[in-house]
C-alpha positions as CSV (number, residue, x, y, z in Angstrom):
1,X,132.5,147.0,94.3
2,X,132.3,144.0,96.3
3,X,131.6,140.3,94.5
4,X,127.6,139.7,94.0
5,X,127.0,136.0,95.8
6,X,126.1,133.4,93.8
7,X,121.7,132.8,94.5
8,X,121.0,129.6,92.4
9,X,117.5,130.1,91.3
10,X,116.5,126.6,92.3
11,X,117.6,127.4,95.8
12,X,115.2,130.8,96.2
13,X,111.6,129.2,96.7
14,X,112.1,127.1,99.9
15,X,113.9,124.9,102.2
16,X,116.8,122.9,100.9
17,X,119.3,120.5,102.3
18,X,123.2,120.6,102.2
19,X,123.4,118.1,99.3
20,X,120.9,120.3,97.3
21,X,123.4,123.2,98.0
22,X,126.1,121.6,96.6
23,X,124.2,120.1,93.7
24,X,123.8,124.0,92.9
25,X,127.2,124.5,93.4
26,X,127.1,126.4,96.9
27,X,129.5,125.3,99.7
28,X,128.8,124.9,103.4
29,X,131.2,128.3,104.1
30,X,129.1,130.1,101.6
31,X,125.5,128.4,103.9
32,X,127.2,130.7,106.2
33,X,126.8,134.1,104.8
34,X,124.3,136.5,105.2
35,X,122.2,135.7,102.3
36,X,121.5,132.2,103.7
37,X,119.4,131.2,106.7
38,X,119.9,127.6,108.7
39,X,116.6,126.9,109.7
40,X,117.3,123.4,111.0
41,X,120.6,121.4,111.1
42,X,121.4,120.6,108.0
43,X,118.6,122.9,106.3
44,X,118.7,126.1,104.7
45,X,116.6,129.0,102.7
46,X,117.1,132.0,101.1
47,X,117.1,134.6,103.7
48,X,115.4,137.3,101.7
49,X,112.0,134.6,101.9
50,X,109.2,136.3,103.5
51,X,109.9,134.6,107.4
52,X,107.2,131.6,107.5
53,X,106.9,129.2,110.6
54,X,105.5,127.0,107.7
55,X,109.5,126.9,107.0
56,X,110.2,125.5,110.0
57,X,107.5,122.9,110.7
58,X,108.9,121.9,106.7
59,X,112.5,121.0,108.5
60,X,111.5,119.5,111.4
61,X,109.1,116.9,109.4
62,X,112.1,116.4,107.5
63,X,114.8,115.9,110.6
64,X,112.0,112.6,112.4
65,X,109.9,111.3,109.5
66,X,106.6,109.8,110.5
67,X,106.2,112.4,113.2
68,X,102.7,113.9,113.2
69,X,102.4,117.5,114.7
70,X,99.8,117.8,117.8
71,X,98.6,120.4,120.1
72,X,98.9,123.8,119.8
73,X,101.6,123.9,116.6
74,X,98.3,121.4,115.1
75,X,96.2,124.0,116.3
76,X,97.8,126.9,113.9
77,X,97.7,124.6,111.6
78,X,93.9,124.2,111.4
79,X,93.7,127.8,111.8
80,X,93.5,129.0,115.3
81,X,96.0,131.6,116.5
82,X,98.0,129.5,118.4
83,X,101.8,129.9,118.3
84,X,102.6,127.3,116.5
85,X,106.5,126.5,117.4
86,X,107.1,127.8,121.2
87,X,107.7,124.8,120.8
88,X,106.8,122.5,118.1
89,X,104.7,119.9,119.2
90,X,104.7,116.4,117.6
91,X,103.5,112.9,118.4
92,X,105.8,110.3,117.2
93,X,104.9,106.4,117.1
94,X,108.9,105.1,117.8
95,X,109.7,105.5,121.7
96,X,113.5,105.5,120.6
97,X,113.6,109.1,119.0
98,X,115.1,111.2,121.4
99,X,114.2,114.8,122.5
100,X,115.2,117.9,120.3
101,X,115.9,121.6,121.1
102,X,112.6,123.3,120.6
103,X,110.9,120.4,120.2
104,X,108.5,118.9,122.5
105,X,107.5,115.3,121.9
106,X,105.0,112.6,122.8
107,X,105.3,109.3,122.3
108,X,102.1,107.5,121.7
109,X,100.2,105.8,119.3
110,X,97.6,107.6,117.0
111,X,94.2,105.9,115.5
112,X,94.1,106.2,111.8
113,X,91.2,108.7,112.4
114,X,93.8,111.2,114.4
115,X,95.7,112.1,111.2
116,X,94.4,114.1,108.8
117,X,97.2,116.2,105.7
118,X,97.8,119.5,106.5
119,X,100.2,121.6,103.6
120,X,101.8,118.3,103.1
121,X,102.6,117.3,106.8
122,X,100.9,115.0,109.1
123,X,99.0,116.5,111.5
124,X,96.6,115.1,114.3
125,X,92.6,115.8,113.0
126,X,90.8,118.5,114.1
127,X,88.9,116.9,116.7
128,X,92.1,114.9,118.6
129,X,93.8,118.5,118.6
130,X,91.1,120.6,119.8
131,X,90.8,118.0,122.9
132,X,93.9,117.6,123.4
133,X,94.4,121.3,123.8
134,X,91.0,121.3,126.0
135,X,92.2,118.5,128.6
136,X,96.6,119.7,128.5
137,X,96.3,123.4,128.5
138,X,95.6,125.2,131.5
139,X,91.5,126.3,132.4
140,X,91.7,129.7,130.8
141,X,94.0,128.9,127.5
142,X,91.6,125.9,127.4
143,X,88.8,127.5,126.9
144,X,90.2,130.2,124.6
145,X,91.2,126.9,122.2
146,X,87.8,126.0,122.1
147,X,86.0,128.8,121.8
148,X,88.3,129.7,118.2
149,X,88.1,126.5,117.1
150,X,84.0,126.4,117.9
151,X,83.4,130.1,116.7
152,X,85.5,128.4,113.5
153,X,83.4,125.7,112.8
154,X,86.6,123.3,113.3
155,X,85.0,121.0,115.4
156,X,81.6,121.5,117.2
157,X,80.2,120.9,120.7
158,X,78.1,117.6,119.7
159,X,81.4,116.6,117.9
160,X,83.7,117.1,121.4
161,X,80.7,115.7,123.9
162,X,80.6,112.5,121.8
163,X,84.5,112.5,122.2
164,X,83.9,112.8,126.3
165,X,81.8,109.8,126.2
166,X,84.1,107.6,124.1
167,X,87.4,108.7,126.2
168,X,85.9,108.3,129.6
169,X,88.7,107.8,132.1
170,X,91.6,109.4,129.8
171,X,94.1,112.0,131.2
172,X,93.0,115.2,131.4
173,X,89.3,114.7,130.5
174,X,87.9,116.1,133.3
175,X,89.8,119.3,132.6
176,X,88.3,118.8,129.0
177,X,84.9,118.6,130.2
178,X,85.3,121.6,132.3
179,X,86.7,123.6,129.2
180,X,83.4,122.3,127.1
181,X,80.9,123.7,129.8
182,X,83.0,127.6,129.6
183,X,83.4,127.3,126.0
184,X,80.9,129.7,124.1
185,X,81.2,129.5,120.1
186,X,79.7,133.4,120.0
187,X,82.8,134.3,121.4
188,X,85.1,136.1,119.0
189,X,88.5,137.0,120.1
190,X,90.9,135.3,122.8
191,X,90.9,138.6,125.1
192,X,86.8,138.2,125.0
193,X,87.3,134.9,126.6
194,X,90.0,136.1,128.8
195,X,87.2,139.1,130.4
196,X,84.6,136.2,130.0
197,X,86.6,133.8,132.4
198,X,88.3,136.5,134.5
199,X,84.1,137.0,135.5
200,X,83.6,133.1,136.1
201,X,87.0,132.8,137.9
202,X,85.5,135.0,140.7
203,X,82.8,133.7,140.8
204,X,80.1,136.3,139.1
205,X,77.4,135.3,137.0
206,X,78.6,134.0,133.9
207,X,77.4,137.0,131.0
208,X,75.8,136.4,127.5
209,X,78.1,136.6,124.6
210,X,77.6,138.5,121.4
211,X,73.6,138.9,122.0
212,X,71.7,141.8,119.9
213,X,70.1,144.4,121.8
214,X,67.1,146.2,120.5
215,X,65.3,149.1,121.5
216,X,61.6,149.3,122.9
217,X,60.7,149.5,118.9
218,X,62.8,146.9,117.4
219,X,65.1,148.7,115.9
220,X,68.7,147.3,116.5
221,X,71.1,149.0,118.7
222,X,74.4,146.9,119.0
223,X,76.1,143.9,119.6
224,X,78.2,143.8,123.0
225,X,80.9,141.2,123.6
226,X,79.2,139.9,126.7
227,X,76.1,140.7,128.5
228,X,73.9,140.4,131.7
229,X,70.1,140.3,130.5
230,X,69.0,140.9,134.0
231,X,70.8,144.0,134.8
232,X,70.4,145.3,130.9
233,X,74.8,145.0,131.7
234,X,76.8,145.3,128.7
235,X,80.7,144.8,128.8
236,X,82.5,146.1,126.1
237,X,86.5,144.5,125.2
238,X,88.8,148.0,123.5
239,X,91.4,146.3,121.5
240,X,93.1,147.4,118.1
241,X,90.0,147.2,116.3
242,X,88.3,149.3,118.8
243,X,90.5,152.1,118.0
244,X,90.2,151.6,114.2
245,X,86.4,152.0,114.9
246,X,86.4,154.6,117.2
247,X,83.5,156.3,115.7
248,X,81.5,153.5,114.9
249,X,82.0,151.6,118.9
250,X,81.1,155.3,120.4
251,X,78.0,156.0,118.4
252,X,77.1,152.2,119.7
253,X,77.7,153.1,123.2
254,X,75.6,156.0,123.1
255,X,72.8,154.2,121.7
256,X,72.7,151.6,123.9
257,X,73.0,154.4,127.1
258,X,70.0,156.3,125.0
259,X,68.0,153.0,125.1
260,X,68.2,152.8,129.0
261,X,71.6,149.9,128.8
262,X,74.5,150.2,131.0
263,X,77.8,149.5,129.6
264,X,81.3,148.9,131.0
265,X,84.7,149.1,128.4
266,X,88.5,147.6,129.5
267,X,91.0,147.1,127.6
268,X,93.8,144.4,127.5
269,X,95.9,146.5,130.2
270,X,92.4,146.3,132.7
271,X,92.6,142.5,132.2
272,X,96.2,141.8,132.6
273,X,96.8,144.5,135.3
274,X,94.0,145.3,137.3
275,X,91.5,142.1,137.2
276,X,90.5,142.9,140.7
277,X,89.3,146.2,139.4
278,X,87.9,144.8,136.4
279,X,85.8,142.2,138.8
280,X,84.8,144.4,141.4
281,X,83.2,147.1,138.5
282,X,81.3,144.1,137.3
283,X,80.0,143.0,140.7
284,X,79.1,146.6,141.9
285,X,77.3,146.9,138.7
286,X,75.3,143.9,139.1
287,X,74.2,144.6,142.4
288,X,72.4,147.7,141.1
289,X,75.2,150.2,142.6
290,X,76.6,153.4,140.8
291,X,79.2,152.5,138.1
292,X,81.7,154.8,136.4
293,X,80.7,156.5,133.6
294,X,82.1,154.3,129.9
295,X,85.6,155.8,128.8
296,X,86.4,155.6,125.4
């Protein structure tokens, strides 16, 4: 039976350096077996931790100190579902720090207002993230930002109109101010904005979102991710959930066809695959010709 490897207790609950290794009495070769994991040079954990990207946001706060994390890793770390390291993204005050793998920097200098502590790091507020995702990310990912951190409370749409006003001239805030007028709080998933846009993009009406429908006595029938009032046009987005709920979304539809509603159901594949199919259902339904019956 081979030898058990030596697991210093003090070395099991997070990141440690080198010198804490050696303090515990491990040396760099043993770093290299399998039951440790380099997460940054220089800095290790236990690898039977439960995988955290809290782990490695830890390291590279440790690798440039004063460094405050922006964008979208800031973004995960108010909340949204953002990736938060593909790649990390930090500000950092001192224009001599150079450029590191999987990092991406930006040198500039933050207001004390633009920091806020997040698990012990710095990170920019809520408000300096949210806009700066909103005026760097492209149209669509944009507006998805916005309409998590909005539907989140985060930050709200008096909060990031004030921000337009006071930042008049900056880059990107035209793109930001385009984001604010597609942003809908209501909204509740990313691939609801995705269908949402995918409609604005080519140029249809731009729907309702999340509006209860009611039949001709009150009584409540459903609440569809988007809507078109004027054509009594709901649109329907099938994702996991959907099929989780199966019983539940179908005994929806059929009381909103009951009630004299239309309703139209894609899925992600619809979106990513086929928007011209998606659009062109949407259109033909509008304009009051036939559309296919709702699959499930």
């Amino acid at each position: 039976m081979g030898r058990q490897p030596l697991i210093p207790v003090e070395l099991r609950s997070g990141l440690f350096s080198l010198q804490d290794a050696r303090r515990a009495g491990l040396s760099r070769q043993q770093l290299a077996g399998q039951s440790w994991q380099r997460v940054e040079r220089g800095i290790y954990r236990w690898a039977k931790l439960e995988d955290d990207p809290l782990f490695h946001l830890t390291a590279v706060n440790r690798r440039l100190p004063g460094a405050v994390f922006s964008g979208r890793t800031a973004g995960w770390l108010h909340g949204l579902d953002l990736p938060p390291a593909e790649p990390v993204e930090v500000i950092v005050p001192d224009f001599r720090i150079s450029g590191r793998a999987g990092i991406r920097l930006e040198r500039t200098i933050l207001g004390p207002g633009d920091v806020v502590r997040i698990k012990c790091l710095a990170v920019t507020s809520a408000l300096r993230t949210v806009a700066d995702l909103g005026s760097r990310l492209p149209l669509v990912d944009a507006v998805i930002a916005l309409d998590m951190a909005l539907h989140k409370r985060i930050v709200s749409l008096t909060q990031l109109r004030s921000y337009l006003e006071g930042n008049r001239g900056a880059k990107g805030i035209a793109t930001l101010r385009r984001a604010i007028d597609l942003a809908e709080p209501a909204t509740e998933s990313p691939m609801e904005t995705r269908l949402r846009m995918l409609l604005v993009m080519a140029r249809l009406p731009r729907p309702r979102a999340q509006l209860s429908l009611h039949d001709q006595h009150g009584r409540f029938l459903g609440r569809p991710d988007l809507y078109y009032p004027e054509h009594k046009l709901a649109l329907e987005y099938d994702g996991g959930t959907h099929r989780d709920n199966l019983v539940e979304d179908n005994r929806r539809q059929n009381r909103l066809l009951n009630s004299g509603f239309r309703l139209l159901r894609f899925t992600s594949a619809d979106i990513y695959r086929a928007p011209e199919s998606v659009t062109e259902q949407v259109r033909r339904a509008i304009s009051n010709k036939t559309i296919p019956s709702p699959h499930t």
